[in-house]
N, C-alpha and C positions, 0 to 999 in steps of 0.2 A: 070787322071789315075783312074783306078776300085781300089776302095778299100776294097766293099762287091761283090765277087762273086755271093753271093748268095740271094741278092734282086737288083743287078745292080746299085750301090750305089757310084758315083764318088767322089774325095777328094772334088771338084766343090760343089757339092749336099752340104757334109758336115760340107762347109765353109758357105753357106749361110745360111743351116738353124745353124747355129750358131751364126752368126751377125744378123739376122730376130729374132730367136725368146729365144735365150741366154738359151740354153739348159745346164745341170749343167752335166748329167752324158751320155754315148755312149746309154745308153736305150731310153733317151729323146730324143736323136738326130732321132734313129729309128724313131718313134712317131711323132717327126715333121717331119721328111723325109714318113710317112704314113706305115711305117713295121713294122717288129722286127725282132731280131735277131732271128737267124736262127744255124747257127754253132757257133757263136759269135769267129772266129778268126780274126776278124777284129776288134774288141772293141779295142783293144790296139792302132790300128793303129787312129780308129777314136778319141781315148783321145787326141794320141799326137796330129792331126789334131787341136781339140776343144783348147789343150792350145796356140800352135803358133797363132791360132784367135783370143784368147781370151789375147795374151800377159799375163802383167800383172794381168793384170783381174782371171787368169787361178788359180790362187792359190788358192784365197778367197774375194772377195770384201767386203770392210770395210767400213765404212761409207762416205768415201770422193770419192770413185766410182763411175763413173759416172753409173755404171749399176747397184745402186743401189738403191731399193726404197727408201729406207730413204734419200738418196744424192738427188731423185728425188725430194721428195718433198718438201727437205728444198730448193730450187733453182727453184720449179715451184708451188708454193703456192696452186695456183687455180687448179693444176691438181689433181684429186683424179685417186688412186689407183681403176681398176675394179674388186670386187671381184664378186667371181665364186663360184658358189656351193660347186663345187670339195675343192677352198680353206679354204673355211668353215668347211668344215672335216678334213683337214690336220691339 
């Protein structure tokens, strides 16, 4: 189903970059999906999409989530975290 008229944006699209790249808010999903909003009458529709994907998850991850760095790294020792420029400023 289209769920952006206005960059041709299916619920399909929305669901994967959200399982791919655990986007937090309908702007980052843009961003990974390569757009941005446009009318932004769809952001509503792409939260609910991101929380039914994201389940539980959709609230807040806390530390024992699995989508969370900190969960990451107490459970993968030897993986380190890639930081980015970008997160160096945030």
């Amino acid at each position: 189903m289209i769920v952006c008229s206005c960059n041709v944006l299916t619920d399909h699209d929305v669901r994967s970059a959200v399982v791919k790249d655990l986007p937090r808010t309908a702007g980052q999903v843009y961003g990974c999906l390569g757009c941005s909003a446009q009318c932004g009458r769809c952001a509503r529709t792409i939260k609910k999409i991101m929380d039914e994907a994201l389940g539980p998850c959709a609230k807040a991850c806390c530390s024992g989530c699995p989508h969370s760095q900190q969960h990451q790294a107490e459970t993968h020792p030897h993986h380190h975290a890639v930081v980015l420029p970008a997160d160096i400023a945030a």
